[in-house]
C-alpha positions, -999 to +999 in steps of 0.1 A: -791-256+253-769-272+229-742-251+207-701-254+210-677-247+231-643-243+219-618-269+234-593-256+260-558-247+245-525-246+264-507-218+264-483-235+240-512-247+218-523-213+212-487-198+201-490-231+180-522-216+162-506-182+155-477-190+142-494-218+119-514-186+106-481-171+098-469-150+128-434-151+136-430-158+171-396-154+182-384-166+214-414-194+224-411-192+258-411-156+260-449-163+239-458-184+268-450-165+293-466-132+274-501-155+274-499-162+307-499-127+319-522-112+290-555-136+283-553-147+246-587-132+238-574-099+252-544-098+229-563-110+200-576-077+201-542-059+192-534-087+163-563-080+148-555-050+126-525-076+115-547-101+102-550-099+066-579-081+045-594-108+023-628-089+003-629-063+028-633-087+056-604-099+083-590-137+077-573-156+098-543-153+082-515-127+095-499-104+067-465-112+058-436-096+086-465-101+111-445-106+149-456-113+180-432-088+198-448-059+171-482-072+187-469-072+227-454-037+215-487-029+206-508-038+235-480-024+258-485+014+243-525+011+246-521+002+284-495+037+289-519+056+268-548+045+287-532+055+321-518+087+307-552+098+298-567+087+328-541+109+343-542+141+316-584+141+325-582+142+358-574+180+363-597+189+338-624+168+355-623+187+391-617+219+369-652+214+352-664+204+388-652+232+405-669+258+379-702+238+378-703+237+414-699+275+417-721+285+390-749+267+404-742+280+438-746+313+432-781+307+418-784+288+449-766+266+474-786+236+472-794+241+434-787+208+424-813+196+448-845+223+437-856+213+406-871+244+407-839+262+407-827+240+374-831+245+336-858+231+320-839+199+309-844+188+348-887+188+344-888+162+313-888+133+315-876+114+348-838+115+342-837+141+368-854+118+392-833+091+389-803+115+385-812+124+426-814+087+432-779+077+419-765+114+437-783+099+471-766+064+468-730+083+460-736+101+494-747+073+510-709+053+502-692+082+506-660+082+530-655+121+527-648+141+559-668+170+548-699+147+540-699+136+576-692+173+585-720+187+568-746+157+581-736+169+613-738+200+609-765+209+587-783+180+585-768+161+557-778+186+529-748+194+508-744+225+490-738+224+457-700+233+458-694+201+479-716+176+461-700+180+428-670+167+446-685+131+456-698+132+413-688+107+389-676+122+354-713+107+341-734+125+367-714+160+364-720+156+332-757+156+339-759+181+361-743+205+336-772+192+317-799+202+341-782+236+348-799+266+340-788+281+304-769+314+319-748+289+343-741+263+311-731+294+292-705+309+321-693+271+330-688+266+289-676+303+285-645+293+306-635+261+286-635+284+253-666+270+241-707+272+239-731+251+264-742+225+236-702+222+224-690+217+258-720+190+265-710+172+235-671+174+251-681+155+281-705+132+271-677+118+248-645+124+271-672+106+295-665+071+269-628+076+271-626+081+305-648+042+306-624+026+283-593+038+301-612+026+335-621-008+321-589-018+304-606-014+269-588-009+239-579+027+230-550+031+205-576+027+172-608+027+186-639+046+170-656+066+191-695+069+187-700+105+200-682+129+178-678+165+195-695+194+181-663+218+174-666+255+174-670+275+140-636+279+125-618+310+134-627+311+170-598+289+175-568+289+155-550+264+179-584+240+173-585+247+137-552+234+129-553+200+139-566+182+110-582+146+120-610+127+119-623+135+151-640+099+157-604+085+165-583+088+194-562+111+181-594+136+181-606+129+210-569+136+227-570+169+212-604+177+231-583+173+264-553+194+254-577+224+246-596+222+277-567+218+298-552+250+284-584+270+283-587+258+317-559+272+328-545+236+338-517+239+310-515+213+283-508+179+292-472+169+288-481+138+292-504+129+256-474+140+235-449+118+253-473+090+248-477+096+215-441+097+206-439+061+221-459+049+197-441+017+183-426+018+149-445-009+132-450-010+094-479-026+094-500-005+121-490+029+116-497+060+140-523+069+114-549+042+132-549+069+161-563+098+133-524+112+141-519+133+113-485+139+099-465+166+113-492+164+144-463+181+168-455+212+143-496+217+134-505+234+161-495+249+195-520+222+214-495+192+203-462+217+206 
C-alpha cells in the first residue's frame, strides 16, 4: 500500500505548529485544553479563512492579528447557529408535512401508496420504487403509538395523513415530488410560492438540515442547490434582502419566509444568532452573504 502517515502530535505539539505559523495563542493551557475537547482537524476548519491568500491559494501561514480565541469564537457561533436552525426548521418541517399529508389525502387516503393515484414523476424511472422501500423500512423502526394502532386496526396500511409523520425531511421531499400537480400547486400555494420554487426550497433546506445534523460547518459554507425565487414583485419582504443566495445567509432567509407564510411566525431565533456573530476583523459577517443593514432591509430579518 505504501504512502504517509502523518506522525502523531500532542496536543501541545500542535498549538506549537500554529503559533510557529504565526497565531497568537494566548493562555497555552487554555489551547490544550480547547484541542482536547475539539479534534484539531475539526477546528482547522474554522482557521482556515485566517490563513493567508498567497496567488489566490491558502498558505500555511496565518495573517497578521490571527488568535486562537477569534478562532474558538468562531467555531463556538457555527455550533449555536447550527442548533438554532435545526430548531427554526423544525415547525416549518411538520408544517410542510401536515399540508402534504392532507392534500394527498383528499385525492385519496392511501395516495402515497397507489402509484396510480400520483403525478407522473412517480411512473419514471424507479425512484418511486425504492422511495416505498426506504417508507417500508421507516415503518418497520418505527416506535409510534399510532403505527401500532393502525397495524392493528387496519392492517398496517397507513393513510397518508399519518405516514407523513414517520418521513424524514428527504423522503417528504419526495413525496411532494410524486404528488399530483393540483396537490403540489395547493401544498406550494400555502408557502407563498409555485410547485417547482417550493421543490427547489426543500431540496436545499434538505442540505442544511444534513449539515446542522452532522456537525458540519455552516457559518460560510456554499451551498450547491441555489433556490428558484419567485419573480420580483410577488414579494416585497423577499425582494429586499439582497444576498447571494448560495451562502447561509440566503438560505436562512428561505426559512424566515416560509415560517411566516406558514403561519408559524418568523423565527426569533436566526436574528439572535446572527447578532452573536463574533466581532472579528478578519472574518466578517459578510462570509455568511449578511448584507449590511440585513435587520432594517426587510420585515423577514425585523
Amino acid at each position: 500500500m505504501g504512502g504517509h502517515v502523518k506522525a502523531y502530535k500532542t496536543y501541545a505539539e500542535q498549538v506549537q505548529i500554529l503559533s510557529g505559523r504565526g497565531m497568537q495563542i494566548g493562555d497555552e493551557e487554555v489551547a490544550v485544553a480547547t484541542l482536547q475537547r475539539v479534534n484539531y482537524y475539526r477546528l482547522s476548519g474554522y482557521w482556515y479563512p485566517f490563513r493567508r491568500l498567497v496567488n489566490s491559494a491558502r498558505g500555511d501561514d496565518f495573517y497578521e492579528g490571527t488568535r486562537f480565541s477569534d478562532v474558538v469564537a468562531l467555531y463556538d457561533f457555527d455550533a449555536r447557529l447550527r442548533s438554532s436552525v435545526f430548531a427554526a426548521l423544525m415547525p416549518v418541517e411538520l408544517a410542510i408535512r401536515a399540508h402534504v399529508g392532507h392534500e394527498l389525502g383528499r385525492i385519496d387516503p392511501c395516495a402515497h401508496l397507489e402509484v396510480s393515484k400520483l403525478g407522473p414523476t412517480a411512473r419514471q424511472g424507479d425512484r418511486y420504487a425504492k422511495w416505498v422501500d426506504r417508507y417500508n423500512v421507516e415503518l418497520d423502526k418505527s416506535r409510534e403509538e399510532f403505527v401500532d394502532h393502525h397495524a392493528q386496526r387496519y392492517g398496517g396500511r397507513l393513510p397518508v395523513w399519518a405516514a407523513t409523520e414517520i418521513l424524514d425531511w428527504g423522503s417528504l421531499t419526495f413525496l411532494f415530488g410524486f404528488a399530483p400537480r393540483q396537490a403540489q400547486d395547493a401544498i406550494a400555494d400555502a408557502s407563498g410560492l409555485t410547485a417547482p420554487q417550493l421543490s427547489s426550497w426543500l431540496k436545499a433546506l434538505n442540505l442544511v438540515r444534513n449539515t446542522c445534523a452532522h456537525h458540519g460547518r455552516l457559518f460560510n459554507r456554499v451551498h450547491t442547490i441555489s433556490p428558484k425565487l419567485p419573480k420580483v414583485g410577488h414579494h416585497p419582504d423577499l425582494d429586499a434582502v439582497s444576498t447571494d443566495w448560495s451562502r447561509t445567509f440566503g438560505q436562512l432567509t428561505l426559512i424566515q419566509f416560509l415560517a411566516d407564510r406558514l403561519g408559524i411566525g418568523r423565527s426569533k431565533l436566526l436574528p439572535a444568532v446572527l447578532r452573536s456573530f463574533p466581532s472579528i476583523q478578519i472574518v466578517p459577517k459578510t462570509h455568511m452573504g449578511v448584507p449590511d443593514g440585513w435587520q432594517e432591509s426587510s420585515t423577514l430579518w425585523a
